[in-house]
C-alpha positions as CSV (number, residue, x, y, z in Angstrom):
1,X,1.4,15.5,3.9
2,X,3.0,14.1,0.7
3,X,6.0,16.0,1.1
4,X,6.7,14.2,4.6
5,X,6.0,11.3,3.6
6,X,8.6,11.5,0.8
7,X,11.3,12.9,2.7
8,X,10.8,10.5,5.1
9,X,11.3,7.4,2.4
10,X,14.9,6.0,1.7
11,X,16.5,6.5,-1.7
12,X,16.4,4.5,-4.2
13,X,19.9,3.2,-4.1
14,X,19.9,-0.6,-6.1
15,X,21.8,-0.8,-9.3
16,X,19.5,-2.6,-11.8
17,X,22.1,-6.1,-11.0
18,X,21.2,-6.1,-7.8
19,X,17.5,-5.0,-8.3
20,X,17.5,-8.2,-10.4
21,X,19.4,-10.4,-8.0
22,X,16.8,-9.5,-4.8
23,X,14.2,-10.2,-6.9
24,X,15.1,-13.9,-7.7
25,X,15.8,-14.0,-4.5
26,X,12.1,-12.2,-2.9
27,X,10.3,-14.9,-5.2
28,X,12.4,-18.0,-3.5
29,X,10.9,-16.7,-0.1
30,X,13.3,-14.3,1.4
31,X,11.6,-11.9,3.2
32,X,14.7,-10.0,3.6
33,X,15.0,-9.8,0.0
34,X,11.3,-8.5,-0.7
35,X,12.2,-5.9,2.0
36,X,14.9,-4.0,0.7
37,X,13.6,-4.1,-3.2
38,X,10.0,-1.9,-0.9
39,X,11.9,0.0,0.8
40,X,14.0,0.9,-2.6
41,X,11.2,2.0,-4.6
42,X,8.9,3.2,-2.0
43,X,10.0,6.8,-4.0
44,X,8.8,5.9,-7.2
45,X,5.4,4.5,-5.7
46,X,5.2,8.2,-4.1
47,X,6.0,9.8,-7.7
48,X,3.3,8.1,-9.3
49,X,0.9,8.7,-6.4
50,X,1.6,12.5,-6.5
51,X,0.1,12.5,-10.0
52,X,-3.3,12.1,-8.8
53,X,-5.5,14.8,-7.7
54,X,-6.3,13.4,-4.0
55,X,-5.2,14.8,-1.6
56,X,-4.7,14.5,2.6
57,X,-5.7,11.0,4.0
58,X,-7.0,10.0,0.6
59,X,-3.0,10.3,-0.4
60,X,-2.5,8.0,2.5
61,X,-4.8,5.3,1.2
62,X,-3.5,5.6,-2.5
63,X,0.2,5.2,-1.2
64,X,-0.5,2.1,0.6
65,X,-2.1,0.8,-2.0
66,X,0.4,1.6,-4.3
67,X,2.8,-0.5,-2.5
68,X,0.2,-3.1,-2.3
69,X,1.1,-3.0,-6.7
70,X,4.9,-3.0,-6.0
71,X,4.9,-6.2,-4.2
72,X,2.9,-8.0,-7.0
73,X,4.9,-6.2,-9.4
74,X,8.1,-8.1,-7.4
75,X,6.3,-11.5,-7.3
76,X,5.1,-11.6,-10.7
77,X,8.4,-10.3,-12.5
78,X,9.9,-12.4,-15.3
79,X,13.8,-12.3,-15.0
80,X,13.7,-13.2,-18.9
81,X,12.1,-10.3,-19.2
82,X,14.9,-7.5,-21.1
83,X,13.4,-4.6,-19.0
84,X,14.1,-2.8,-15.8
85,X,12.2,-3.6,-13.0
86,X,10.5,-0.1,-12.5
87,X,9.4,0.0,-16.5
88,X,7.1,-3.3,-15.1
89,X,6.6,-2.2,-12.0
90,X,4.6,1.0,-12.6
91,X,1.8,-0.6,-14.7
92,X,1.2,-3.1,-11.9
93,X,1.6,0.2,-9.2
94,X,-1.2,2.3,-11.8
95,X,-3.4,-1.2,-11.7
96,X,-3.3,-1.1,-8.3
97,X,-4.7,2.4,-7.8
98,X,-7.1,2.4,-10.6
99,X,-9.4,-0.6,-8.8
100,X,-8.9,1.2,-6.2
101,X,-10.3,4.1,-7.4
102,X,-12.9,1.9,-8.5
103,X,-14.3,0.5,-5.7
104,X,-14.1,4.3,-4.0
105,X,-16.9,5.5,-6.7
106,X,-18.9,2.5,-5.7
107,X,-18.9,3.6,-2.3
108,X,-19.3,7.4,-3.1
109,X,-22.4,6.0,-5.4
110,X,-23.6,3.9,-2.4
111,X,-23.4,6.7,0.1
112,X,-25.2,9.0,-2.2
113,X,-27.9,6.3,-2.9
114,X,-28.2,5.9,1.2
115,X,-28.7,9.4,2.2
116,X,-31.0,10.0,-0.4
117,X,-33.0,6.3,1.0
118,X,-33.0,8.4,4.3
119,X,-34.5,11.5,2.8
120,X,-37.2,9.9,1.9
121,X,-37.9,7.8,4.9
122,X,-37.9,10.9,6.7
123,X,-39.9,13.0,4.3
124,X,-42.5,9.6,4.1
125,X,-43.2,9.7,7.6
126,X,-43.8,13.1,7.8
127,X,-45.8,13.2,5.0
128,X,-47.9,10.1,6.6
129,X,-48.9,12.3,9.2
130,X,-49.7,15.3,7.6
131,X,-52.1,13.5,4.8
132,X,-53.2,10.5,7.3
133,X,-52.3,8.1,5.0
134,X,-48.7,6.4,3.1
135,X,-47.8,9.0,0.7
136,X,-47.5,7.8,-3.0
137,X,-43.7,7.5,-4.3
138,X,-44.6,10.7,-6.4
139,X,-45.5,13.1,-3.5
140,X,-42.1,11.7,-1.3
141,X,-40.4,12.9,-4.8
142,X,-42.3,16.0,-5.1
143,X,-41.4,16.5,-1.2
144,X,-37.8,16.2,-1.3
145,X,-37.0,17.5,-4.7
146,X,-36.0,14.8,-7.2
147,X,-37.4,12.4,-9.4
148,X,-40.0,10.0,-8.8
149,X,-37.0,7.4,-10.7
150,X,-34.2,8.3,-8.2
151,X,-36.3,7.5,-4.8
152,X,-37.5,4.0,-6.3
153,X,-33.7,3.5,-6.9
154,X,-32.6,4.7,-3.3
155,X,-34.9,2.6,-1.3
156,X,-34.2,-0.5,-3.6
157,X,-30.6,0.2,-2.9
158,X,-30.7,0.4,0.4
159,X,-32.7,-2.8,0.9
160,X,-30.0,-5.1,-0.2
161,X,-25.8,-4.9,0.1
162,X,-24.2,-3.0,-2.9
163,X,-21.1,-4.9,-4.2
164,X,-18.6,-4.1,-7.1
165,X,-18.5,-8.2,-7.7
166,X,-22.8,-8.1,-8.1
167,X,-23.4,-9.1,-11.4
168,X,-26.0,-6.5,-13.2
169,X,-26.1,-8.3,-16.6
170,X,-25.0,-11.6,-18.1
171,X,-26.0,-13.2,-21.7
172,X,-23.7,-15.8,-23.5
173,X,-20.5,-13.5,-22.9
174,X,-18.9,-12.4,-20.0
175,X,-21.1,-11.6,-16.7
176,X,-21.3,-7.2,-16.7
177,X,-20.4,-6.4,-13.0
178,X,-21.4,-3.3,-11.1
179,X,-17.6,-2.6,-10.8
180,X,-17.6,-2.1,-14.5
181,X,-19.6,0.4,-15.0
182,X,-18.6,2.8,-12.1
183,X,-16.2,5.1,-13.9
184,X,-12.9,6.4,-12.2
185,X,-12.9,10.5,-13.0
186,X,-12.1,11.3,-15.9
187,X,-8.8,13.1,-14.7
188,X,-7.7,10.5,-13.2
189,X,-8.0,7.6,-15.6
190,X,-6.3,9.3,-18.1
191,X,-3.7,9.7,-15.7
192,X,-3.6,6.0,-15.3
193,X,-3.8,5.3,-19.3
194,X,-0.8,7.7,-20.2
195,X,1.5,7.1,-17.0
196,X,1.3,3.3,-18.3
197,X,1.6,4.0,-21.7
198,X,4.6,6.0,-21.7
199,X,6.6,3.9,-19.1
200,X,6.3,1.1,-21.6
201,X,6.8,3.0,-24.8
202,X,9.8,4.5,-23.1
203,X,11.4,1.0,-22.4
204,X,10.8,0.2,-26.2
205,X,14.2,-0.1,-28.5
206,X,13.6,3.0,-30.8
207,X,12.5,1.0,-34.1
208,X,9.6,-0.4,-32.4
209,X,8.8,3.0,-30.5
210,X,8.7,4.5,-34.0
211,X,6.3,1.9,-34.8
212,X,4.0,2.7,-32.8
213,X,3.8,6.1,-32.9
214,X,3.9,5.9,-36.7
215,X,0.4,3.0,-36.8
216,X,-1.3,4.6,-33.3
217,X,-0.4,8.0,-32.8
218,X,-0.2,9.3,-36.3
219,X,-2.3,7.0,-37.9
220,X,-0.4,5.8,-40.9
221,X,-0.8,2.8,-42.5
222,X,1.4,-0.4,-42.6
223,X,2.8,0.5,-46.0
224,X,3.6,4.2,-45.2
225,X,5.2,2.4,-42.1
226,X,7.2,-0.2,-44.1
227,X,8.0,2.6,-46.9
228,X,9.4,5.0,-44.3
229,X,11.3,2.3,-42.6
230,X,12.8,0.9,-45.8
231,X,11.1,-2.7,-45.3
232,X,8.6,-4.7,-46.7
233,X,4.4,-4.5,-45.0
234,X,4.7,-8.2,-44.3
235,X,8.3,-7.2,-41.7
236,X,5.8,-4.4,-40.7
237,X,3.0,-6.8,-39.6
238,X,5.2,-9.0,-37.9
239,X,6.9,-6.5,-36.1
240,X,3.8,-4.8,-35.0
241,X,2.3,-8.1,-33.9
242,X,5.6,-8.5,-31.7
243,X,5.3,-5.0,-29.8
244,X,1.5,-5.1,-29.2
245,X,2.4,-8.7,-27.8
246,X,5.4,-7.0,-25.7
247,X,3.1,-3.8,-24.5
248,X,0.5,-6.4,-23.3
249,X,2.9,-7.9,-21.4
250,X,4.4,-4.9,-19.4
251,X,0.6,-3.5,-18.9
252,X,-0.9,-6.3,-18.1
């Protein structure tokens, strides 16, 4: 399936001048404009969709949505910024796909939660009829072969709408929503976390690249840092300061 989709999908043919010139002209209004920079990179939304696991319709969905981060990725671009499009654009892509991916284990959760709520109807109204009374939430457990904890959960579940926005926790900080707490697979977040990670850290001149590999990858400190570069900690700081501030930026 992903194979004819790609052949299918146009090359992407814009130099980065004229990537940049569409782009100023897509966020003026022009349709036409916001057109041909999709139909350019429809490749590199497939490249970063073939890195996922799914696959068949579910490669469908995630492709659409992909696209879905390429044209917020073309709307949201900063021409100041001293990047190519694509380094930008694949964080906003990745974004894209990993609330997707989010809501999809709310609904896997929710369709679990559901057909175990209609186990237990069915085993309770068998059971009613064998005993001649309502059996206890213990025997429908006992029935059906799980704990007494999971049927209570079900068939509250079940008796209201699940949402990823329902808010299952709030104190003086930020409200906890169910969407944050529904894990992507593990495989696949990583995925997310390193595809973003290197984009950026590839677009990076090689000073600050060495940076941060030297402070986050192998862990040295600032004055190892500012001893192997020749500089003083206080450049170091500043200069560390400036890249986490530029990372945020392209990840965000």
């Amino acid at each position: 399936m992903e194979e004819l989709i790609k052949m299918a999908l146009p090359p992407a043919d814009l130099s980065p001048e004229e990537t940049r010139l569409l782009i100023r002209r897509a966020q003026k209004g022009d349709l036409a404009a916001r057109d041909r920079l999709i139909k350019s990179n429809l490749r590199l939304v497939m490249s970063l969709v073939q890195r996922f696991s799914r696959r068949g319709a579910e490669a469908d969905d995630l492709f659409q949505v992909g696209c879905l981060g390429l044209v917020s990725a073309i709307e949201h671009f900063n021409l100041e910024y001293e990047v190519r499009f694509s380094t930008y654009a694949v964080p906003r892509i990745l974004g894209e796909i990993k609330r997707f991916l989010q809501k999809e284990a709310v609904v896997k959760v929710s369709r679990h939660w559901h057909d175990l709520a209609g186990k237990a109807a069915a085993s309770r109204e068998r059971l009613t009829q064998e005993l001649g009374r309502s059996p206890t939430v213990t025997e429908v457990a006992l029935d059906i072969g799980v704990r007494r904890e999971d049927v209570v959960y079900a068939m509250e579940a079940v008796a209201q709408p699940v949402s990823v926005e329902e808010i299952v926790f709030q104190d003086e900080g930020a409200p906890l929503k169910l969407g944050d707490q529904i894990a992507i697979e593990s495989e696949d977040a990583a995925v997310v976390d390193n595809l973003a990670l290197r984009q950026v850290l590839s677009s990076l001149p090689e000073e600050e690249r060495q940076l941060v590999e030297m402070r986050f990858i192998r862990n040295m400190r600032q004055v190892d840092v500012a001893r192997a570069f020749g500089v003083s900690q206080a450049h170091v700081s500043r200069l560390e300061q400036r890249v986490l501030l530029k990372m945020r930026s392209l990840m965000s």
